[in-house]
MIMARLUM-962631 format. One line per field, with one value per residue: residue in one letter; x negated, y negated, z of N, C-alpha, C in turn; residue number from 1. Coordinates in steps of 0.001 Angstrom, whole numbers. Each point is the difference from the previous one (the first is absolute). Last residue first. Layout:
% MIMARLUM-962631
residuo: a:...
n_px: X:...
n_py: Y:...
n_pz: Z:...
ca_px: X:...
ca_py: Y:...
ca_pz: Z:...
c_px: X:...
c_py: Y:...
c_pz: Z:...
num: NUM:...
END
This chain:
% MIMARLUM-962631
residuo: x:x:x:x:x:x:x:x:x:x:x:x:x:x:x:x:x:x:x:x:x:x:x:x:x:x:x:x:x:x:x:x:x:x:x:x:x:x:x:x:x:x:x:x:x:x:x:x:x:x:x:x:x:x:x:x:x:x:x:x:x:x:x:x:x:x:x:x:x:x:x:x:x:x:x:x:x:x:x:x:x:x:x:x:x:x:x:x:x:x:x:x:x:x:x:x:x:x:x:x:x:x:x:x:x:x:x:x:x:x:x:x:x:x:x:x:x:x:x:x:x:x:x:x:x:x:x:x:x:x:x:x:x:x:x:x:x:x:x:x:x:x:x:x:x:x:x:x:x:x:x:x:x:x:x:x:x:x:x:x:x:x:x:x:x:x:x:x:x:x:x:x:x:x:x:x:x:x:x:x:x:x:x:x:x:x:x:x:x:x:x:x:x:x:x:x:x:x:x:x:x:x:x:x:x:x:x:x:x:x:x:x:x:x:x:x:x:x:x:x:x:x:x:x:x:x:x:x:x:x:x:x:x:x:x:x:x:x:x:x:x:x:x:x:x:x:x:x:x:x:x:x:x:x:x:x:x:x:x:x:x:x:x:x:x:x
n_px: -9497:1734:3573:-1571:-3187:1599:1180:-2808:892:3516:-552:-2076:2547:2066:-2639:-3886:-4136:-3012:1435:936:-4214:-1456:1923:-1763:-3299:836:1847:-2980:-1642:2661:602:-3432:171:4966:5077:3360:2958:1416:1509:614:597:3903:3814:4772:5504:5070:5529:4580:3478:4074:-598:-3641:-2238:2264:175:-1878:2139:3355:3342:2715:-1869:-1068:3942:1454:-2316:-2934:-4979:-5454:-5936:-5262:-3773:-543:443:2347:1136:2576:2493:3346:1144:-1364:-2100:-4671:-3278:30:2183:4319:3263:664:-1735:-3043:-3839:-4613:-3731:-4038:-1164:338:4627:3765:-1379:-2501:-328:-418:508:863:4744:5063:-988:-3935:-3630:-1167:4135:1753:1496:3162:3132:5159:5827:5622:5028:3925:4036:1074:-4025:-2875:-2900:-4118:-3655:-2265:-3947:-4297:-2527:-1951:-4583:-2910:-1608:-3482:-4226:-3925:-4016:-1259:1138:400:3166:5098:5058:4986:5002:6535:4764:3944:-194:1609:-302:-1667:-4150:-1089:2286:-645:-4302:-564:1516:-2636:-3481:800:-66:-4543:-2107:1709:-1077:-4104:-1081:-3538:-3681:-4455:-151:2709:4501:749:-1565:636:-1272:1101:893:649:885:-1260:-2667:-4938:-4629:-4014:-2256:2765:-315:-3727:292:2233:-2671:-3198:1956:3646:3903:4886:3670:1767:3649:2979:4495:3829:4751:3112:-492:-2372:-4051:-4496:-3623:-4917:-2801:763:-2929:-4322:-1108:-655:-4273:-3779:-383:-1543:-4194:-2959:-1850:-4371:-4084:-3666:-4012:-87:2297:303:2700:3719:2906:-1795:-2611:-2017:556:1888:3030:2526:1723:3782:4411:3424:3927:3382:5212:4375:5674:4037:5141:3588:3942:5320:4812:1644:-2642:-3862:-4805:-5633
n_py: 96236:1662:-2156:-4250:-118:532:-3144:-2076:1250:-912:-4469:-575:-306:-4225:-4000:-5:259:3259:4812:2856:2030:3913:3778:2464:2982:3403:3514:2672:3345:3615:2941:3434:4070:1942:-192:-4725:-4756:-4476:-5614:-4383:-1725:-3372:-1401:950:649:3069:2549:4052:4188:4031:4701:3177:859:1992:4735:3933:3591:-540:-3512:-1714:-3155:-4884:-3352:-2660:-3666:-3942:-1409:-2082:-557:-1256:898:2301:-1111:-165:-2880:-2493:-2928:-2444:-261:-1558:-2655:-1191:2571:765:1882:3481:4172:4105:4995:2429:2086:-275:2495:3880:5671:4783:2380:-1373:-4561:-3879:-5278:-5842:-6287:-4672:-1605:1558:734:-2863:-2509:-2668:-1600:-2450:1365:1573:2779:1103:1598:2513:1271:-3142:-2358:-4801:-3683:-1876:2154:1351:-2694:-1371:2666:-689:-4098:-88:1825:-2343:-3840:1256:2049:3253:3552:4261:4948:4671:1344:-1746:-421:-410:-806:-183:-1385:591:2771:1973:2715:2611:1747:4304:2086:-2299:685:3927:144:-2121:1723:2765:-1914:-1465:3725:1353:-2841:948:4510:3525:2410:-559:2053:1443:391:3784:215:-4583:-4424:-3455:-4907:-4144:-5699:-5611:-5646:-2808:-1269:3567:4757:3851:990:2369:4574:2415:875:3899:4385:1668:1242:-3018:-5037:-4394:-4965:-4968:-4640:-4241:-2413:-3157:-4242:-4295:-1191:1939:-1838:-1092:3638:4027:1323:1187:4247:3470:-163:1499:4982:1679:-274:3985:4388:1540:-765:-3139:-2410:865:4523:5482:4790:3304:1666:3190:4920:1920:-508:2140:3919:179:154:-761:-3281:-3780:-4830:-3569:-3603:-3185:-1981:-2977:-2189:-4649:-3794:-1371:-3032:-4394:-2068:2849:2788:486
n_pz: -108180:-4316:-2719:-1530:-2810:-4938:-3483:-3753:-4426:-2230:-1813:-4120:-3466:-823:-1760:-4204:-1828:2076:856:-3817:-2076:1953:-1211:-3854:731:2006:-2361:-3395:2373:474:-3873:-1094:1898:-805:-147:1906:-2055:-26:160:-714:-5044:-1531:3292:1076:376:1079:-960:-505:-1265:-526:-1698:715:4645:3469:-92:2692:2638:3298:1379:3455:4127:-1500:-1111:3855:1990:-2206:-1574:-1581:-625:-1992:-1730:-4828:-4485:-5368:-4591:-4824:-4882:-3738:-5623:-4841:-2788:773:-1853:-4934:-3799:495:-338:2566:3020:4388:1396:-3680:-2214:-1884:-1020:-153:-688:3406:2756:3052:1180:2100:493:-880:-1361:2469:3928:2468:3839:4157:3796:4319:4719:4897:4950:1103:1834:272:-542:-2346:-125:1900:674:3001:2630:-2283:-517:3559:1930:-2038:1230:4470:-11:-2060:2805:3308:-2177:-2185:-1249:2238:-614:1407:3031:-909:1646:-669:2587:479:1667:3064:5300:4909:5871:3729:107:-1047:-3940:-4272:-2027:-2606:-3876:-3122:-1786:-3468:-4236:-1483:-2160:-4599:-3511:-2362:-2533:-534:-530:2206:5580:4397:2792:2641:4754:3501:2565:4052:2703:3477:904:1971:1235:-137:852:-1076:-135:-1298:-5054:-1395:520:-3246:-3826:-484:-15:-3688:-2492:-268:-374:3210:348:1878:389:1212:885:-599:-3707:-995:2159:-1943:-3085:406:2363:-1268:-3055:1106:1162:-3364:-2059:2094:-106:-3811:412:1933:-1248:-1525:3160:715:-1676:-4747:-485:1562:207:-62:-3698:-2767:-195:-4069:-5350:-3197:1611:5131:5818:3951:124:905:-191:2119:1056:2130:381:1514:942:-334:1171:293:-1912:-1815:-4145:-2285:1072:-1134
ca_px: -731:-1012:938:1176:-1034:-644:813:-62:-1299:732:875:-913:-1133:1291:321:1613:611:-631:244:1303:669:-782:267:1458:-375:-715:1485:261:-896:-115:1167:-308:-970:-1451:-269:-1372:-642:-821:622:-467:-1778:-737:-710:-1150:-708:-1309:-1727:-665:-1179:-194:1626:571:-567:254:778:-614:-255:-1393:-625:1346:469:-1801:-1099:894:425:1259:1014:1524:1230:1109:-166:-416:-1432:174:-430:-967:175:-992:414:554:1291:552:170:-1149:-1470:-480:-662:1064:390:1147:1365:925:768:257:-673:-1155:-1410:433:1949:-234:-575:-177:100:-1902:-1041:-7:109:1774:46:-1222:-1008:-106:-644:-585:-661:-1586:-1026:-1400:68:-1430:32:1180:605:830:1307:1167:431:1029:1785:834:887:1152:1270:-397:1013:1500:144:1111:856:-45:452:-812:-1005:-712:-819:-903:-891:-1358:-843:569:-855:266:392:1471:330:-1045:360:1248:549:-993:819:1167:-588:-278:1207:1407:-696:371:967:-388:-117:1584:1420:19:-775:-906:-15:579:-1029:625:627:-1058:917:-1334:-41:364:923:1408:997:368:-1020:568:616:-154:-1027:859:640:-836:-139:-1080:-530:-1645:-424:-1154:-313:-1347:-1193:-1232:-1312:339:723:1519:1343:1056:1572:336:280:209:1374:166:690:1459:1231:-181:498:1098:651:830:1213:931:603:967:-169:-147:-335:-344:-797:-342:650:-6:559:136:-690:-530:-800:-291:-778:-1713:-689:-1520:-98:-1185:-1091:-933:-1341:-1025:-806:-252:-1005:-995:-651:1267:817:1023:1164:917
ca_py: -604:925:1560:-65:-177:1104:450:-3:708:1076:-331:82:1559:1292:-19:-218:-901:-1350:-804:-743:-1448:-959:-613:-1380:-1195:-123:-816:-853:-495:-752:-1501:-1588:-778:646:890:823:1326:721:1703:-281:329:1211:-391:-134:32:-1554:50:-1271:-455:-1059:-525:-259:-1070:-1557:-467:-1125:1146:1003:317:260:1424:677:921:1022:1308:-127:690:290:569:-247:-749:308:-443:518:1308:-671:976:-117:-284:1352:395:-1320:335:-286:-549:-1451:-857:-1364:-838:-703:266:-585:-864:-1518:-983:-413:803:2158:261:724:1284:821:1511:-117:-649:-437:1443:-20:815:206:1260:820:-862:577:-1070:236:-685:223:1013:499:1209:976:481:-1354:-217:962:739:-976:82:840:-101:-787:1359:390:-450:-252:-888:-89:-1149:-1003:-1195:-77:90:1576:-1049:671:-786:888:1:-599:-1115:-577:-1139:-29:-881:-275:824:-300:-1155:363:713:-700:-711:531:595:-1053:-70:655:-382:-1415:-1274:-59:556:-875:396:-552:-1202:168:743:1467:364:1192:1274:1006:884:1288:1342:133:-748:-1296:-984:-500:-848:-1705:-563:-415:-861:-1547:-723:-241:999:-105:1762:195:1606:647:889:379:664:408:1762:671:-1104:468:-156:-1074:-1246:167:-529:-1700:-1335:246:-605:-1919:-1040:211:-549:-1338:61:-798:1449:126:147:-1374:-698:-1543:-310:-459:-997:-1568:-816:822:-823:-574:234:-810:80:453:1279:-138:2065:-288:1545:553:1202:70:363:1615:105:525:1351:1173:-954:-858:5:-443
ca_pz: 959:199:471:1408:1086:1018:1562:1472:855:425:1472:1558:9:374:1592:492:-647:152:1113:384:-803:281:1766:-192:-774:542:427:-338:-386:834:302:-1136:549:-19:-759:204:482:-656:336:1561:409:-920:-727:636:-952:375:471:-206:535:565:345:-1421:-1025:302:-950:-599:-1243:668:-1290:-1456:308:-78:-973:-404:816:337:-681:873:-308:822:927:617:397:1414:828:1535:540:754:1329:546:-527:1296:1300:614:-596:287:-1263:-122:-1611:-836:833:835:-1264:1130:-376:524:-1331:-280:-636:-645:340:-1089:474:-236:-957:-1263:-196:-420:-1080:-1052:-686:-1548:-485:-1165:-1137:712:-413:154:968:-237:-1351:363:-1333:-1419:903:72:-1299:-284:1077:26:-1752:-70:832:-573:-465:605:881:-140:-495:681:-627:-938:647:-198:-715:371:-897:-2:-849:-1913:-835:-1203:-494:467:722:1213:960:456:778:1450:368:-68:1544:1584:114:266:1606:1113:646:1431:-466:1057:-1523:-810:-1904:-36:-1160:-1786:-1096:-500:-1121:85:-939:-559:538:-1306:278:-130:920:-458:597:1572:788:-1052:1167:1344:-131:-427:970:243:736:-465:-79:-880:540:-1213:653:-946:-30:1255:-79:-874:284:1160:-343:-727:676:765:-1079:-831:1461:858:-963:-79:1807:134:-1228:1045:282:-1401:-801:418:1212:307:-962:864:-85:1252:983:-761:1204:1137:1302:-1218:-851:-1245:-1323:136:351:119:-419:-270:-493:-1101:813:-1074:541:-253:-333:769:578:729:1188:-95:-608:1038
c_px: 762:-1165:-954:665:1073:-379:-309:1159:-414:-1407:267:981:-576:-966:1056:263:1150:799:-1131:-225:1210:502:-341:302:1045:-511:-800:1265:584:-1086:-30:1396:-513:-960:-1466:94:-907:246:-1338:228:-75:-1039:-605:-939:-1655:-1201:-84:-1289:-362:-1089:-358:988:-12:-860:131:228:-1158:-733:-1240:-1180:627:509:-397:-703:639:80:1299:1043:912:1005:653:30:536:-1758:406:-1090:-1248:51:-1201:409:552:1692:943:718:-742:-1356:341:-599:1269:-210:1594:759:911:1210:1052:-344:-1427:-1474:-216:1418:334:283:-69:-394:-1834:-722:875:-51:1650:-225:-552:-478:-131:-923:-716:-988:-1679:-1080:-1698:-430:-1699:-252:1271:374:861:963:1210:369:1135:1055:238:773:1276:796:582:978:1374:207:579:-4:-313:-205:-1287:-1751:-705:-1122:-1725:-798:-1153:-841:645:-1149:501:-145:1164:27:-920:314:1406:5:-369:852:1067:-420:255:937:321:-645:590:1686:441:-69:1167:1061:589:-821:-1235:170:963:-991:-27:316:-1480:1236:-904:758:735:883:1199:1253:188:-1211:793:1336:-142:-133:1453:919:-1238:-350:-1521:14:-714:-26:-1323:-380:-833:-534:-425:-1476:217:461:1137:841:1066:1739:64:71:835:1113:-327:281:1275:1003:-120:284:1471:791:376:1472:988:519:1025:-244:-478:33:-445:-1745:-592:907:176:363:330:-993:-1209:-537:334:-379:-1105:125:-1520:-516:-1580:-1098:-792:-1162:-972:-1292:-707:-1663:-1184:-378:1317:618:1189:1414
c_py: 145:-989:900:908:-479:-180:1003:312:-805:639:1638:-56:-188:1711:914:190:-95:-1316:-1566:-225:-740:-1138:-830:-270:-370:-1921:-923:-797:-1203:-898:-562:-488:-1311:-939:947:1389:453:1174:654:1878:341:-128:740:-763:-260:-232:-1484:-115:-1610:-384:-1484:-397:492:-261:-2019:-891:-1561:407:721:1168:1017:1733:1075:601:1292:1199:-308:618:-101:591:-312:-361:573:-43:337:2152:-439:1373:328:-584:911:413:-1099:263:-213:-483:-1353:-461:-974:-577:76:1016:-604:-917:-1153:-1604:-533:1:1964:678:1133:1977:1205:1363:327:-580:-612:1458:474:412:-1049:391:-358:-1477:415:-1032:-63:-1738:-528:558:495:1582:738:911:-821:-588:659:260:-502:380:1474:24:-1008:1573:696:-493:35:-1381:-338:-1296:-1053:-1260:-225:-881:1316:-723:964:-442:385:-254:-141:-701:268:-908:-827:-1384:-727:1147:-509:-1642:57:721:-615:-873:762:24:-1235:-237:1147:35:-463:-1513:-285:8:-1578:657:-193:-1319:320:920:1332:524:697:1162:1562:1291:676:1153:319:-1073:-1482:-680:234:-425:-1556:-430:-26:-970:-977:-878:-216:2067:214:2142:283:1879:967:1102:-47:732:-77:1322:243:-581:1071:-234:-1093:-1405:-119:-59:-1334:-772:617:-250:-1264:-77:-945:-1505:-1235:-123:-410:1323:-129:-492:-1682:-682:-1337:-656:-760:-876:-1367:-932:571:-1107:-1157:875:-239:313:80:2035:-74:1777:-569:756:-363:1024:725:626:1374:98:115:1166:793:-878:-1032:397
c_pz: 1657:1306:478:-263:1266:1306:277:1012:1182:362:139:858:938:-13:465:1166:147:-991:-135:1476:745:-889:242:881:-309:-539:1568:668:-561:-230:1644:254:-668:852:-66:-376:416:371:-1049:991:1194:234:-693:-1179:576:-750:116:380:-334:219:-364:-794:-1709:-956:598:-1127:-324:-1293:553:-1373:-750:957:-94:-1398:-624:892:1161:-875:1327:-536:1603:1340:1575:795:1105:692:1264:959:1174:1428:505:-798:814:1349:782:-416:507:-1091:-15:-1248:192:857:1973:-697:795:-308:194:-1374:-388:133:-1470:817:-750:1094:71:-861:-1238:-507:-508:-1408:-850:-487:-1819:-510:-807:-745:223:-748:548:1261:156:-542:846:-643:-632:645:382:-1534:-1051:598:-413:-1436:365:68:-1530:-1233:827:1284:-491:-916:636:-969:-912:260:595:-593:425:-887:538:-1186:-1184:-1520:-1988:-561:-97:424:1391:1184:254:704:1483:1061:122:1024:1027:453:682:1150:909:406:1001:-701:460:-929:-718:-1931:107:-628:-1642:-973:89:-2087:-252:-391:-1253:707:-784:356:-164:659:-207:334:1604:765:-474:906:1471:586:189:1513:-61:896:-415:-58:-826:578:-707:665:-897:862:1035:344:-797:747:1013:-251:-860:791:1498:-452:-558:984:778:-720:-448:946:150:-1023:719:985:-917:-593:702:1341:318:-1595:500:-27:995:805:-244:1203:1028:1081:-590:-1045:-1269:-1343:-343:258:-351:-294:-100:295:-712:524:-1212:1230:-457:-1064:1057:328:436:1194:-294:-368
num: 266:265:264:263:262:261:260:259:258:257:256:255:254:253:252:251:250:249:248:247:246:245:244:243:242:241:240:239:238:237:236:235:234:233:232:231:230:229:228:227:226:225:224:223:222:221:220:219:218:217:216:215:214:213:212:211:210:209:208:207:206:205:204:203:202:201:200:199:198:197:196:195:194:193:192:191:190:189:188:187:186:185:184:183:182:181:180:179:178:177:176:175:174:173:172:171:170:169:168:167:166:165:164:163:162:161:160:159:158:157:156:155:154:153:152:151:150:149:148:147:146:145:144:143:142:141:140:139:138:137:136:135:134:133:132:131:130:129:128:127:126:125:124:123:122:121:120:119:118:117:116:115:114:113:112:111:110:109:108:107:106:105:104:103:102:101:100:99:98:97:96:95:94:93:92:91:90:89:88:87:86:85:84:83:82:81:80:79:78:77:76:75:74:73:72:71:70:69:68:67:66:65:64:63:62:61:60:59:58:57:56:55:54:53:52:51:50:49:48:47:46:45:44:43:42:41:40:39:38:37:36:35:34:33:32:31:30:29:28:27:26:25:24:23:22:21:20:19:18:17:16:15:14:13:12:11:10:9:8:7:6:5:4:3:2:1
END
């Protein structure tokens, strides 16, 4: 929300879905759990939408994709989107996500003469994730004065000062970081990027074409651990398949973003 006195912010959010997949063929536009994975993400955008949109001015959601799976998925869907055609040069797996952010950024402000002060990308590939979850990121960044970008992360698993290892110039495994820490809980806290969520500031996320934001200013959200999975292969949908099920039968903020499906698609 903006400062007392100011004008309410306006809020884009991205949804970037390109065609095919090395590691899970058509993973966007795949049915997970008997819903195209994308509606997912529709359920968490109009759930956040209708929980806290009262605070902003706009909201509005651009969907860039060159996949016409996932475009047909969603005009079969209630929500309203507008359609960024992806550019054959930001398409392949070697285009990094914030240039195609960054055009839709551009390409929406030309089409609809408006302003967005923060930009919120929730990656298609992430159906759990709660409202309140793309709120505690928004609200990461818009609190911090100085901090260009915020995303979410989870805590690592594994310390690069203690239990990270790689192969050094004479072949052999030695730390990542050398601190001569004894046990893992001495070493500073280090988290994972999971992928999830990401807002970035305007001027930044246009400023830093080279992706240098996330190496400037970055604050985070801290998610639950487990609830993000990469899909990579046919054993991680599968298994992200089975934690779904866990977090919609034991937590209500997970199911509540699966049953709203059935009111953006009924």
């Amino acid at each position: 929300k903006g400062k007392k006195g100011e004008e309410p912010m306006n809020l884009l959010f991205t949804l970037c879905a390109r065609a095919g997949s090395k590691g899970v063929k058509s993973k966007n536009s795949r049915i997970f759990m008997g819903y195209p994975l994308v509606y997912y993400t529709l359920s968490a955008y109009e759930s956040f939408k209708s929980k806290y949109g009262s605070g902003y001015n706009h909201i509005d959601l651009a969907l860039n994709t060159d996949s016409a799976q996932v475009l047909e998925q969603c005009r079969n869907a209630k929500t309203a989107f507008e359609y960024i055609s992806r550019e054959q040069i930001l398409g392949g797996d070697k285009v990094a996500k914030a240039d195609v952010i960054r055009d839709t950024l551009q390409k929406m402000e030309c089409r609809t003469k408006k302003k967005y002060e923060v930009i919120i990308d929730l990656d298609l590939t992430s159906p759990l994730r709660t409202v309140d979850d793309i709120n505690g990121c928004l609200q990461a960044l818009v609190k911090s004065e100085k901090a260009n970008v915020a995303y979410s992360v989870t805590h690592a698993r594994r310390q690069p000062h203690f239990n990270m290892v790689m192969k050094n110039e004479e072949g052999y495994m030695e730390r990542i970081i050398k601190g001569g820490f004894l046990t893992r809980q001495d070493a500073p806290q280090c988290f994972d990027m999971n992928a999830s969520i990401y807002a970035y500031k305007r001027e930044p996320l246009l400023n830093n074409v080279n992706n240098s934001i996330f190496d400037g200013r970055a604050v985070a959200w801290v998610m639950k651990d487990t609830a993000v999975l990469d899909i990579d292969s046919e054993e991680d949908f599968e298994l992200l398949q089975i934690l779904a099920g866990y977090f919609f039968d034991n937590y209500a903020d997970y199911r509540n973003i699966r049953d709203n499906i059935k009111n953006i698609t009924g």
